[in-house]
N, C-alpha and C positions, 0 to 999 in steps of 0.2 A: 523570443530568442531562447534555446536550447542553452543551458550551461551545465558543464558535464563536473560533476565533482568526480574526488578522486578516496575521499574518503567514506566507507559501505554505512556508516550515520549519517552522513550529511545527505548521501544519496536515497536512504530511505526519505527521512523525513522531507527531503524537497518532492520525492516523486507524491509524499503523502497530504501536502501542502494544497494541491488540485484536488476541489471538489466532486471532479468526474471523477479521478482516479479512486479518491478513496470510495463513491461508490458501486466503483469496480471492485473493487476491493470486498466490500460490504456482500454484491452478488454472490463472488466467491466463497464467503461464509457460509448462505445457505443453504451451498453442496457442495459436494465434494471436486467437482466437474464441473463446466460449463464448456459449449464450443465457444469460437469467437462470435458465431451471428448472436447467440444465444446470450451473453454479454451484452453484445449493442441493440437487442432488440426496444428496450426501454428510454434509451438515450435518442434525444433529438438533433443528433449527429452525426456526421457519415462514417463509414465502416473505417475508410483510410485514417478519422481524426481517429477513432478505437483502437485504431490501428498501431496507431502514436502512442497515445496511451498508455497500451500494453507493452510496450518497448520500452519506457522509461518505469513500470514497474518491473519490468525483467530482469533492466539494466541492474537494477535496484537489489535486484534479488527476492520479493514479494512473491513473485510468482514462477511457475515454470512454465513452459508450454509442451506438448509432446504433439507431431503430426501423424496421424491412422490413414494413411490414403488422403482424401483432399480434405480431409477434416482436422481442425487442429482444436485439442483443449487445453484448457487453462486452469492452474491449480492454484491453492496457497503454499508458500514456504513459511512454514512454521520458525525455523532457524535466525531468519533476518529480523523476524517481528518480532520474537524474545532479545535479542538483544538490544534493538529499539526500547520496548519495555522494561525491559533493565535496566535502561540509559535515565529515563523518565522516573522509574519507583528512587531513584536515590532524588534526584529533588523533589519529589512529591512527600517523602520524608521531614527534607528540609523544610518546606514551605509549610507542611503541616504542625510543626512542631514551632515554629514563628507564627503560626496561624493561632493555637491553643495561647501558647504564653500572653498574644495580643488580646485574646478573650477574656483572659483570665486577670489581665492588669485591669 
């Protein structure tokens, strides 16, 4: 079942939640570009589930897509993933600093 949030954190982290996605995700890092085949070439899943996919990290804001004739690539969005990560470093703050004190008792 698809649930569509309405807020741009909830909707990263749920699209990041799926282990395909994030390593779609992961591919994207290693260039700059990918087309879409060139994404699903490693996945043992059909083109349309990729296809899915990449719609819910769009949705998301992760990634953009741009179409060249019948070819379409796939980026990363720098913009969405920092604020995820900004969302994350303050309790990573928190828990580390409960983490030491626990060590240290």
């Amino acid at each position: 079942m698809v649930k569509y949030q309405d807020e741009p954190l909830d909707r990263v982290f749920s699209a990041l939640a799926y282990p395909t996605r994030r390593a779609l995700v992961a591919r994207l890092e290693q260039k700059e570009s990918l087309t879409i085949s060139e994404l699903a070439e490693p996945f043992p899943v059909s083109l349309p589930a990729i296809m899915k996919h990449l719609d819910v990290l769009s949705d998301a804001g992760l990634i953009t897509r741009h179409k060249s004739g019948r070819t379409v690539n796939c980026q990363l969005t720098a913009a969405t993933m920092k604020s995820a990560m900004d969302w994350l470093h303050r309790y990573e703050r928190f828990w580390s600093e409960g983490l030491n004190r626990l060590d240290a008792f």
